[in-house]
N, C-alpha and C positions, 0 to 999 in steps of 0.2 A: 504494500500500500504506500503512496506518495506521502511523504507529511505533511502536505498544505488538503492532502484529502480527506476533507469528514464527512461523513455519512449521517445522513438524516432520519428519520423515519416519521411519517405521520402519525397523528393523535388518530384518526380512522384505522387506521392498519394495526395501532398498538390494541386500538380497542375491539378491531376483529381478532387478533389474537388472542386476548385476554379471555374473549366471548368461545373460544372453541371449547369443544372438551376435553380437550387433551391439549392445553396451549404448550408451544412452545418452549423448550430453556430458555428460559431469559431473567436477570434481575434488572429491575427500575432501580435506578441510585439516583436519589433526590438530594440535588446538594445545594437547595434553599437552606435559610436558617431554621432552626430549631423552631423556634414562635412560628415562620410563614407554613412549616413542617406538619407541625399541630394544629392549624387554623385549619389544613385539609390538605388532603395528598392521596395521592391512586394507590389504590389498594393494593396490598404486594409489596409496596417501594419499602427500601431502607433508606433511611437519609444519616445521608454523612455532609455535612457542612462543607462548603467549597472550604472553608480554611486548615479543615482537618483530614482532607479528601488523600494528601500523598502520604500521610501517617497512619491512616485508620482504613483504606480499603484496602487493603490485603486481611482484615478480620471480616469486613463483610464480603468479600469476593476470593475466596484463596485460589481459585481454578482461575489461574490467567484467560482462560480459555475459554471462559463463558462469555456468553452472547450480555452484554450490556448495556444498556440505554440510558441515558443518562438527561436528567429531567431540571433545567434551571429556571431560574424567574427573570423578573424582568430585568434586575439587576445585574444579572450576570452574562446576560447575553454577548458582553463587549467580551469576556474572557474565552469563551469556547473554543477558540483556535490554541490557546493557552491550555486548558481543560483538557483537548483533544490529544497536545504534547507531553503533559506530563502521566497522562494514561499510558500513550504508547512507549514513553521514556518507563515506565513500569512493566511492561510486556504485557499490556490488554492488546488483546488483536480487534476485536469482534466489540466494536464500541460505535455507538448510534446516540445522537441527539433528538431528542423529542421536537420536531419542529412546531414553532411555534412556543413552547414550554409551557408550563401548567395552566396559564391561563389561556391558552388555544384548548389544553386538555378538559377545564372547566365549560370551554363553550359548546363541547361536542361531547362530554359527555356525562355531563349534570343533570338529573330531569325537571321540566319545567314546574316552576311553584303549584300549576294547577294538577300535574302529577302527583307530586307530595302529597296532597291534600286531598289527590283523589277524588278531586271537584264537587268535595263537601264543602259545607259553610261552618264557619262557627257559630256555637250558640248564640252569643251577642250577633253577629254577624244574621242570624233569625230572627232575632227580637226577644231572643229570654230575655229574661228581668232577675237578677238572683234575689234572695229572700230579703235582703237586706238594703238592699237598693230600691230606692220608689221610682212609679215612673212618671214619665213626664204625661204630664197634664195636657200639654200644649201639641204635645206631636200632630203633626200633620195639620195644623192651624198655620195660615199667614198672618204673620200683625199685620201686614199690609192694611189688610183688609178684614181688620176687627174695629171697631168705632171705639174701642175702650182707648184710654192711654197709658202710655207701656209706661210711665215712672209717676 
């Protein structure tokens, strides 16, 4: 492989993978921080910090030889040629960037708020009233067009 050559792979294709029955060898190395890590990440990833990445992935990847993809935010976009080097300076052969990075990942394959929720309403969102809340009097009144005066 050339070393200006990185290999990409799409968020589509990671996620027809992921979706077989029998997917693929591959580990996702998510190397956001800790906090962007925990706020949400694809399921499967290990995350090892871009600043911990040349000291700590030989504990999460000891098979040089495995198939790797590797998953940045937005941040880190400018170093992946960098990223790409010190992988291969390590002897990964088989190393893929998630084009786009997680936030491409969030767009294709998050389900939409009306999935969640299964395109139920909430109760307030019905019109309960809990026991301890009164209800309004006025609902569905215009002052507009009540003759009283509002103060």
């Amino acid at each position: 492989m050339e070393k200006n050559a990185i290999s990409h792979i799409t968020c589509e294709h990671l996620l027809k993978i992921k979706k077989q029955p029998q997917p693929t060898e591959h580990m996702v190395l998510d190397l956001r921080d800790p906090l962007e890590y925990d706020a949400g990440h694809i399921e499967g990833s290990k995350n090892v910090p871009r600043r911990e990445l040349v000291a700590n992935i030989g504990n999460v990847v000891p098979d040089r030889a495995h198939h790797v993809i590797v998953v940045v935010g937005p941040t880190l976009e400018s170093e992946i040629e960098t990223i790409h080097d010190d992988l291969a300076e390590l002897g990964y052969e088989k190393v893929e960037f998630l084009a786009g990075g997680f936030d491409r990942w969030c767009e294709i394959s998050m389900p939409a708020v009306d999935d969640v929720l299964g395109g139920e309403v909430t109760p307030e969102e019905a019109g309960a009233v809990s026991d301890d809340e009164e209800p309004d009097l006025y609902e569905g009144e215009d002052p507009e067009e009540s003759n009283e005066p509002l103060m």
